[in-house]
N, C-alpha and C positions, 0 to 999 in steps of 0.2 A: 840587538836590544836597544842600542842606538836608535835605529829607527823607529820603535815601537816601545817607547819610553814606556816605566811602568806609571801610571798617573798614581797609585795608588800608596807607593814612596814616594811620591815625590808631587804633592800635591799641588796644582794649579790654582790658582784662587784669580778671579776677573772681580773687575770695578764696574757695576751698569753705571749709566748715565741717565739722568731725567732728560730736560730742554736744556740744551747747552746756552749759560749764559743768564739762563733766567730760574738758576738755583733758589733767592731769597724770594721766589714767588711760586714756589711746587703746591704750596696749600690749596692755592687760589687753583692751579692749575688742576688739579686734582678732582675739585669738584665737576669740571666736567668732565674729566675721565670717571668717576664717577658714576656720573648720568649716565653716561656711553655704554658702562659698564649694567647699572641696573635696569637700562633698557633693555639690552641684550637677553640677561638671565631672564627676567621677568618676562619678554613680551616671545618669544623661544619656547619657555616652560609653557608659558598660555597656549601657544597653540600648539604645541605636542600633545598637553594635556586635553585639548578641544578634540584631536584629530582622534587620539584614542578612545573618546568618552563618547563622543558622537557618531554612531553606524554608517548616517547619511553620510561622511567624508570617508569612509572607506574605501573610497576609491585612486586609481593610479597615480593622477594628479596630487591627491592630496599624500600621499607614501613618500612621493618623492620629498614635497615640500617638510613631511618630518624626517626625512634625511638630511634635509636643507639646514633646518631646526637644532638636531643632534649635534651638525658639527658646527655650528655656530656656537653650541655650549661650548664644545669642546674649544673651538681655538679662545673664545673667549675665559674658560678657566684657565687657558693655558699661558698666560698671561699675567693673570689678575694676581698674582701673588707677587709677583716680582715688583708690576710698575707699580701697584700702591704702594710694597711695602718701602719703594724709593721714594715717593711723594710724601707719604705721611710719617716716617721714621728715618729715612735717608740713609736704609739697610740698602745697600749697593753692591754688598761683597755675595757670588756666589762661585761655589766650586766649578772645575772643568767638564766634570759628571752630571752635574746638574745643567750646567749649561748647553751639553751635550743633550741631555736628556729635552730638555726643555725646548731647543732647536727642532729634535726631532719631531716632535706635537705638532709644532707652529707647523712645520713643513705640511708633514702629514693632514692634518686638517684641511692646510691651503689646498695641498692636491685633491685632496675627498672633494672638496667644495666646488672644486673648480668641476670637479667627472658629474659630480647632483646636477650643476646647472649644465651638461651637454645632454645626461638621461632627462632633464627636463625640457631641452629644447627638443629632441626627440619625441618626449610626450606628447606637445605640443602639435608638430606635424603628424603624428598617426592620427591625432583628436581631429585634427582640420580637415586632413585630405581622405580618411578613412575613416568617418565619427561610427559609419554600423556596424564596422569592425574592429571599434577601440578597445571593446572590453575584453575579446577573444582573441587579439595582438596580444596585449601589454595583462597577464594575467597575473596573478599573485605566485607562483611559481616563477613565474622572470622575471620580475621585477625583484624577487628576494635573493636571483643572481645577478641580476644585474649590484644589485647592493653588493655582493660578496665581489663582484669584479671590479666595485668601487677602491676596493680597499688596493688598488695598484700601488699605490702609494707607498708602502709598507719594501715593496721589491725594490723599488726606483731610490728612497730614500739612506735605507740600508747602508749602499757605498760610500755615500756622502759623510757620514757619522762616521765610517771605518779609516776614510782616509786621513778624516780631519786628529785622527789617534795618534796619526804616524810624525804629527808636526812638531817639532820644538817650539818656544814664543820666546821672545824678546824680554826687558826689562818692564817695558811699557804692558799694563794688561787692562788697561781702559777700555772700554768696548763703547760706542756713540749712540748706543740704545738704550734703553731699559729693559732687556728681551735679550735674549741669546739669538744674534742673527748670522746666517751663513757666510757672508761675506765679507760681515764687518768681524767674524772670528778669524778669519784666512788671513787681513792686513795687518795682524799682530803678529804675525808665525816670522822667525828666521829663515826660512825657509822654502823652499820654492813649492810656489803654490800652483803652479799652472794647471797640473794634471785636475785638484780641486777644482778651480776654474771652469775647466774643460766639464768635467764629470758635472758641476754643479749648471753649466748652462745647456748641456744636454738634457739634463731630468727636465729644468724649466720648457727646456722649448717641446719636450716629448709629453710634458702634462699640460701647463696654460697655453703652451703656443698650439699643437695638437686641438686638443679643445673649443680653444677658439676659433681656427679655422675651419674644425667640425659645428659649430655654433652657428660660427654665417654660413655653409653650408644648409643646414635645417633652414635658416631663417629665409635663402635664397629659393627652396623648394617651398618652403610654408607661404609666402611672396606671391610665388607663380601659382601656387593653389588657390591662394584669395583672388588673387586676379579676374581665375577663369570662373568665379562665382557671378553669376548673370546680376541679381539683386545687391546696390550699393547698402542697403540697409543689411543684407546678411554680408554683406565685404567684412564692416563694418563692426559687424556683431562678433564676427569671426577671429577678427584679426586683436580686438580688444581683448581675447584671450590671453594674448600673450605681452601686455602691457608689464603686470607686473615682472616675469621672467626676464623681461629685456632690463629693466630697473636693477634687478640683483646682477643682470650680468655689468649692468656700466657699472655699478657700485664696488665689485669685485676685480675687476679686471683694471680699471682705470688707475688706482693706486698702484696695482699688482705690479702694471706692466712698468709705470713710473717711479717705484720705488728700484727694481731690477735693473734699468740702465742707466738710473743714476748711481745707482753703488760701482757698475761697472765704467761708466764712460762718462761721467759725471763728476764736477772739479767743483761742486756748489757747495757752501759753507753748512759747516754742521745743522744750524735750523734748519734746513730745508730739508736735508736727511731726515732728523726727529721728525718733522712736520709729516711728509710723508710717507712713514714709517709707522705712525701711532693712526693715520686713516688708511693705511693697509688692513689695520691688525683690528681697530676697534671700529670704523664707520661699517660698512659691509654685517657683523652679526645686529649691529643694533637696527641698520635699517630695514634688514628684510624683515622683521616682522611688521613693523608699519608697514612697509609695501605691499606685501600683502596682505594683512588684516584693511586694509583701507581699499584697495584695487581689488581683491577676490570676495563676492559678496558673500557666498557661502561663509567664507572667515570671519568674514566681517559681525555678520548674524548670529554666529556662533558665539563671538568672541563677545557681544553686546549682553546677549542671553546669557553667558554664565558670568559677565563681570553685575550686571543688575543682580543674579541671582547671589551670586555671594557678598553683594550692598545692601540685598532685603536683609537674610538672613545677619547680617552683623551688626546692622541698623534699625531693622523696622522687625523685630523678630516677633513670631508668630503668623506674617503675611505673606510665608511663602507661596502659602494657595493661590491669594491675590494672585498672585505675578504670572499665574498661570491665566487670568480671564485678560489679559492684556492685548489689545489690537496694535498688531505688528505694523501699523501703516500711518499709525496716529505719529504726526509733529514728534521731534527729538527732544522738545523742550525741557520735558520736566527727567529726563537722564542724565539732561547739562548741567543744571541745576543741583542735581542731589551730587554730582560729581563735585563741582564748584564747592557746594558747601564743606565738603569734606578734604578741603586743599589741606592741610596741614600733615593730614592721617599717610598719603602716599603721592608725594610728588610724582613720582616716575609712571604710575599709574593713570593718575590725569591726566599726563600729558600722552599716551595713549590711548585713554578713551577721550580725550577731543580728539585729537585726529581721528579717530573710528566716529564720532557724532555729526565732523562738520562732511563727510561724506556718505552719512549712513540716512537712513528716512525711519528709522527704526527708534519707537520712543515707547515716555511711558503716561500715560493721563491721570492723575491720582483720583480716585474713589473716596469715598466718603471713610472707609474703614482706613486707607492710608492716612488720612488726612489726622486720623485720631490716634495710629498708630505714631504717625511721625512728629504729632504734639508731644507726644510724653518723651520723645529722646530730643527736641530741639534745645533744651538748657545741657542736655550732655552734652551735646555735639559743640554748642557754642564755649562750654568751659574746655574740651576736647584741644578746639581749635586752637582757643588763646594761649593753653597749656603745650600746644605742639609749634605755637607761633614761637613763643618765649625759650623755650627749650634749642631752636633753631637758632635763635640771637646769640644764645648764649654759645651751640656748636662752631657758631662763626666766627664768635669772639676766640673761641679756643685756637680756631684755622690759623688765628693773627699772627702769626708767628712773631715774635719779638722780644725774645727771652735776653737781649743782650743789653733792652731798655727798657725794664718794666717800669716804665709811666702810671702814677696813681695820680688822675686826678679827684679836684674838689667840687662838686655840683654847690649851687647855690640856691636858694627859696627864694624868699623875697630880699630881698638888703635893709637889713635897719629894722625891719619886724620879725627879728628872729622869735622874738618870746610869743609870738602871736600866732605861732604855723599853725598849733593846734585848729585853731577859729578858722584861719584860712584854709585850712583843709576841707572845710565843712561845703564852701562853695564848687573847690575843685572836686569833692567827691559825685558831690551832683550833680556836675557838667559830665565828670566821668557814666554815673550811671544813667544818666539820660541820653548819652551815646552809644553804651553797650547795650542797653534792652531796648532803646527805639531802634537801632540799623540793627537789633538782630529782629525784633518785632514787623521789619518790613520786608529784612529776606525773610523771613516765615511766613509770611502772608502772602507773597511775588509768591512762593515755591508750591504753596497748597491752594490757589485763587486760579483754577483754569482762564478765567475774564480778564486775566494779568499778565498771561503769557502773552506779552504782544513789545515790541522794540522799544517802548519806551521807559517799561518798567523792567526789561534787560538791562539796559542803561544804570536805573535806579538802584536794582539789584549791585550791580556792580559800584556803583557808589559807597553804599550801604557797607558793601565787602570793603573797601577801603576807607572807609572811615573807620572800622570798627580793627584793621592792622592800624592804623595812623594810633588810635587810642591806646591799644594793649603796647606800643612802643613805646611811649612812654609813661606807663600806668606806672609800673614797678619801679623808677628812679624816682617821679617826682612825687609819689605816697611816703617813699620810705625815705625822705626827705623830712613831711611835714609830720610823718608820724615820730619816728624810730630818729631822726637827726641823720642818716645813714648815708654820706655825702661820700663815702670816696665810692670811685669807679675807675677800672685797670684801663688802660687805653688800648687795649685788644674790646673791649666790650663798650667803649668810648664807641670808638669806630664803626660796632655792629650797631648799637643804636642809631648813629648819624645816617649807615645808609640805610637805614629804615624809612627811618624819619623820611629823608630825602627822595625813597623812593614811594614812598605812598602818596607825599605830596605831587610827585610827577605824575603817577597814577591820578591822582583825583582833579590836577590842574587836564589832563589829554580824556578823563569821563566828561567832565564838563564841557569839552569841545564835541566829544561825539555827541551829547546832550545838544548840544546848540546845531550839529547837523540835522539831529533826527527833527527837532522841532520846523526848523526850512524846510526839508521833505515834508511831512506832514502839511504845512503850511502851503507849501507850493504846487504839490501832486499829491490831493488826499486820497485819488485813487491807485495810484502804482505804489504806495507807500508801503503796503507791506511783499508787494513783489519788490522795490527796491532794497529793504530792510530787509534782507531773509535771515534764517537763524545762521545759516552758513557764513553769512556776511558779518554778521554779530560777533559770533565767536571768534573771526580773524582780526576785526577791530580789538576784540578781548587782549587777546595773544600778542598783537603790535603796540598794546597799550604795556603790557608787562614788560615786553623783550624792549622795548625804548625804553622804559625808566629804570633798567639793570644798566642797558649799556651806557646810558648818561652815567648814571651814578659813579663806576667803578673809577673811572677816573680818579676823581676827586678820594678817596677813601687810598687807592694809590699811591698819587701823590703828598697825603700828609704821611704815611708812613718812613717817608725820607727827613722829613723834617726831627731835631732834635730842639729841647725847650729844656728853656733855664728854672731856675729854681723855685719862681710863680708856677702854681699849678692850681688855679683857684679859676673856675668857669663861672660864666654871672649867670646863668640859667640852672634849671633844674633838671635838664637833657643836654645831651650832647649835641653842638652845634657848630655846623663849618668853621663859619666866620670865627666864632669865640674860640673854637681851638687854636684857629690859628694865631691869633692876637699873641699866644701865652709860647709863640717857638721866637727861637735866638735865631733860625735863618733866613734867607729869603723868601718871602712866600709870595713876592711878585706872580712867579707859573699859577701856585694854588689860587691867587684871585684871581688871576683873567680866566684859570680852566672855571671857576666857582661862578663868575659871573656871566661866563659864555654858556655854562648850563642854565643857568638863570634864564636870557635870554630867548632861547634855540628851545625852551619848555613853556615856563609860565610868560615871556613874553612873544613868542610866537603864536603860543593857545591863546590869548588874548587879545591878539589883536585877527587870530581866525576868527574868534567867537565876536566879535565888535565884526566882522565883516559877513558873518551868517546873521545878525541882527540886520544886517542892513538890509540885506535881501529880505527879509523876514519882513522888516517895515514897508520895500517898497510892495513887496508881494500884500501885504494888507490893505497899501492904501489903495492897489488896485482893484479891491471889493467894494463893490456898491453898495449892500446894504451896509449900515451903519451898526446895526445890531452882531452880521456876522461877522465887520470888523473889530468888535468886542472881542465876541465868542473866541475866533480865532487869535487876539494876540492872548486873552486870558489864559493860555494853555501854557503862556513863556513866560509866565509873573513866576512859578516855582524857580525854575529856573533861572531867571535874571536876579532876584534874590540869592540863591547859591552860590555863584557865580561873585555875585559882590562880596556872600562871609567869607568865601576864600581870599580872594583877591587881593582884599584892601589889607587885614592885615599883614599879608604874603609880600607884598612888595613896599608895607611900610616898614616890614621887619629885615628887609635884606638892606633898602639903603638906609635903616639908622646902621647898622652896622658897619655901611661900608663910610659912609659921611657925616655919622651923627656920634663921631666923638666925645660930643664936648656935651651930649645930654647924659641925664640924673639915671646911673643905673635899676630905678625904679621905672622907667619910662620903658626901657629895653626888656625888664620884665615881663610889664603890665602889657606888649606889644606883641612876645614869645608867649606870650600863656596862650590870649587871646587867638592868636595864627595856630596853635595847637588843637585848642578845647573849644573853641566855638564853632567851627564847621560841621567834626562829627557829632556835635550837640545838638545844631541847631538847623541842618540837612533832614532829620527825620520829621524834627517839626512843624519846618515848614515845607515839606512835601504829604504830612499827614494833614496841615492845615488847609494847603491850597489846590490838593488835588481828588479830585470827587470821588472816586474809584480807593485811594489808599484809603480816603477818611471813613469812606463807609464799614469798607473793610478790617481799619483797625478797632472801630466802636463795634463792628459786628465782632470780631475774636476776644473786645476787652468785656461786655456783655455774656458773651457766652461764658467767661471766665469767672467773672462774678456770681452768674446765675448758679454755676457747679459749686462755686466756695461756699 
């Protein structure tokens, strides 16, 4: 009995582990497991759900891949309980049973997953080398045993569990995961573990290793089959079948194989463990459904038709018929667009259908009946939005973890007209509402104006979109300010406002620069301009604009989280802002300004002086025009924009260096300088691109007309 303790007197209890090291930042870390996580469920369910609902994938190809699908849920539920519940509550403790249990899944999946993608690299080659006898090979009959001979797993994994029974453990019951892993359960035992060892690298090498060398095996035969095809364009055509499979197998196998010899022959410090450990377990389910919904068109078409059709119906309801007279071949534009508008509603979602749009040809052209359907829901969507913007700030501020310093600060209005906010509100409200219904009035018009869909009003649109985050960030601190008096704010929600702020302004300083590209192109090659500008190109400009002003930002928002502040807690603005928080800490905040002004910098002074050198090109390319008329014509197209360009600017960089060198000026000065860099750009962007641009203006006198005519 020695040997085969009873667990159940004597119960084991293990400690998981998040990132070793970087415990006072699981919040932050969490979010993108997370993502990892809702990509998996989400984009897995999607195409399970596709594979079954749709006839046309009934096929062997597609069987496999919801075998792929299935255990990707699986190892991914088999997971999700433990690592959040250590990220987000810092439950760490699980039983020996459980942790037994939970080992066994992980395994188990791994191996299932590892046999899907050898029956799929098999598929593969009977598809290539024998396409008129694929469907009377690989029959629904074999293929529902070869599934059942998937399940080897279940035989091979068995001993593994039974021996790990027989071990006693130490004092120590830390384990360097957040996960019950084989290995790292064996390094806590008294007890000699070799036989484990042994037993546990036999199954690996008789399932992934097996596998794999049956993998390049197919791949080596599939190889010599495309070879001997006469026609490069069918080589070609052929071999691209197996693009995506080969992606699931690096994606799989590459952590697999480097998380395994480093637990065994590997002296590398715990981060490198976690690190890869957590891309064993969660990269592989999340990215094969992008891999293949983006690489397999069939998926892809699929997956396009039933996410539009469950956007009609939850949006544009009553036009599901519409979406049925829809030409499969038209532009992606107006699919990106409805997605886009609906950012708030399903992060995880958007960001697989962009990646399904910037590779698909698959779109939608709005009709006149859309166009009237989608009027009457654009004031929901835009209160939707702001209402799931706000809600987000606030989830983030929650994230802030910092329960052992809750900091309240004090926002300020004006200085010295306090008794006058009343009045003064009356200006800021209408700065305000002149920015939320002009940039939402122009994404509305960009989204239903087929004559619109073209790079430059992608651009504008996307402006518009950021202007309209820049405003709702600080709508609610600095109303309830001049309304309500309602001045404090916790510095978890401090914080989430600042990286807002700071990230929209990044946003709208890198639109501006791609605004000053698109106008050179245009200017310089008016005829490649829309093959140079394609939508594909558009929306990775989109994506590189967001992913750059996340990764600038978190710095900063980081690093004030270490800083502690004395007994001033009084900010001179009515938002939260870098500079002014820091003023009000007792420590060094040398790091926070050079990190604060190297962002500064490496954003609005890099975009600045790109865009001063796409002007340049832009002037000599004009003066190289002979007519003097077209010389007009052509630069009048960059007066919206060189205007925009200046409302950001000036106040942007006259408000960063009074802060950093205008000490000694009248805290009404620092005000009047923050409001302005606030409320004037998203104010004053709709107006002057409805004033100076032929095509908005027509268009918004055409939709404020029609508006009238119906009241």
């Amino acid at each position: 009995m020695a040997t085969f303790p009873n667990i159940t007197s004597s119960p084991i209890i293990f400690l998981l582990t998040g990132v070793p090291g970087l415990e006072d930042f699981r919040i932050w870390i969490s979010i993108a497991f997370c993502l990892l996580y809702a990509t998996a469920l989400s984009g897995n369910s999607l195409i399970l759900f596709i594979i079954i609902t749709q006839p046309s994938l009934h096929e062997p190809m597609y069987y496999f891949l919801s075998m792929l699908s299935t255990t990707d849920l699986g190892l991914s539920i088999s997971t999700l309980v433990t690592m959040l519940g250590i990220f987000w509550f810092n439950a760490r403790e699980i039983s020996f049973n459980a942790c037994l249990s939970q080992m066994f899944f992980i395994k188990l999946f791994t191996v299932v997953e590892s046999s899907v993608l050898l029956a799929m690299a098999f598929d593969r080659f009977v598809a290539i080398s024998n396409p008129l006898r694929y469907a009377t090979i690989l029959t629904e009959s074999r293929i529902a045993k070869i599934g059942v001979a998937i399940d080897r797993g279940t035989l091979m994994l068995t001993p593994m569990v039974a021996l790990l029974k027989r071990l006693s453990f130490c004092s120590s019951h830390v384990l360097q995961h957040s996960y019950c892993f084989h290995p790292d359960v064996m390094k806590l035992s008294c007890m000699d573990t070799r036989i484990n060892s042994a037993v546990g690298l036999a199954a690996f090498i008789t399932t992934a290793g097996v596998d794999s060398i049956l993998v390049v095996l197919c791949y080596v035969l599939i190889i010599r089959t495309v070879l001997s095809i006469a026609s490069p364009e069918e080589r070609k055509k052929a071999f691209s079948t197996c693009v995506s499979h080969i992606g699931a197998v690096a994606v799989l196998c590459s952590p697999l194989i480097s998380l395994s010899f480093i637990h065994r022959f590997g002296k590398a410090p715990p981060s490198v463990h976690t690190l890869i450990a957590n891309a064993y377990l969660l990269v592989p389910p999340a990215m094969n459904p992008l891999i293949y919904s983006v690489k397999t068109k069939q998926i892809c078409k699929a997956v396009l038709k039933a996410l539009h059709s469950s956007m009609t119906k939850d949006f544009l309801p009553g036009t599901e018929k519409l979406s049925n007279t829809i030409d499969p071949k038209v532009s992606s534009t107006f699919d990106l667009v409805i997605v886009i508008s609906n950012t708030g509603l399903n992060c995880v979602l958007i960001f697989d259908i962009y990646v399904l749009i910037i590779h698909s040809e698959l779109g939608i052209v709005p009709m006149e009946e859309d166009k009237k359907a989608f009027g009457t829901c654009i004031s929901h969507t835009s209160a939707e939005t702001q209402l799931k913007i706000l809600q987000f700030e606030i989830n983030l501020a929650t994230f802030l973890n910092i329960t052992s310093s809750p900091n309240i600060f004090l926002l300020t209005g004006v200085p010295g007209l306090e008794a006058f906010h009343i009045w003064i509100s009356i200006p800021f409200c209408l700065l305000y509402a002149t920015a939320l219904s002009g940039n939402s009035l122009i994404l509305f018009i960009i989204v239903t104006q087929p004559s619109l869909h073209e790079p430059m009003y992608y651009f504008l649109s996307m402006l518009s979109t950021t202007d309209l985050g820049l405003s709702i960030s600080t709508l609610v601190t600095m109303l309830g300010i001049f309304w309500f008096n309602a001045r404090e704010i916790s510095f978890n929600a401090c914080l989430s406002q600042m990286f807002f702020i700071q990230l929209f302004t990044v946003m709208e300083s890198s639109v501006l620069l791609a605004m000053a590209f698109d106008r050179f192109v245009a200017i310089s090659n008016p005829l490649r301009y829309s093959s140079v500008l394609t939508d594909v190109k558009i929306a990775l400009i989109g994506i590189a604009i967001i992913t750059r002003g996340t990764l600038i930002q978190i710095p900063l928002v980081v690093l004030l989280k270490r800083l502690s502040f004395g007994s001033s807690r009084v900010l001179h603005h009515s938002y939260c802002f870098h500079p002014d928080v820091m003023k009000l800490s007792c420590t060094d905040t040398r790091i926070n300004s050079a990190v604060g002004l190297a962002a500064l910098i490496t954003t609005a002074g890099v975009d600045s002086i790109l865009v001063v050198l796409s002007y340049v090109l832009i002037i000599r390319t004009v003066l190289s025009i002979t007519s003097p008329e077209e010389r007009k014509k052509a630069f009048s197209t960059c007066v919206s924009h060189i205007v925009a360009v200046a409302v950001l600017y000036i106040p942007l960089i006259s408000l960063s260096f009074i802060h950093r060198f205008g000490k000694q000026a009248p805290p009404s000065v620092h005000t009047l300088i923050a409001n302005a860099y606030l409320l004037f750009p998203p104010a004053m962007n709709p107006l002057i691109y409805s004033v100076k641009t032929k095509q908005i203006r027509k268009a918004v006198l055409k939709a404020l007309h029609s508006s009238i005519t119906k009241t």
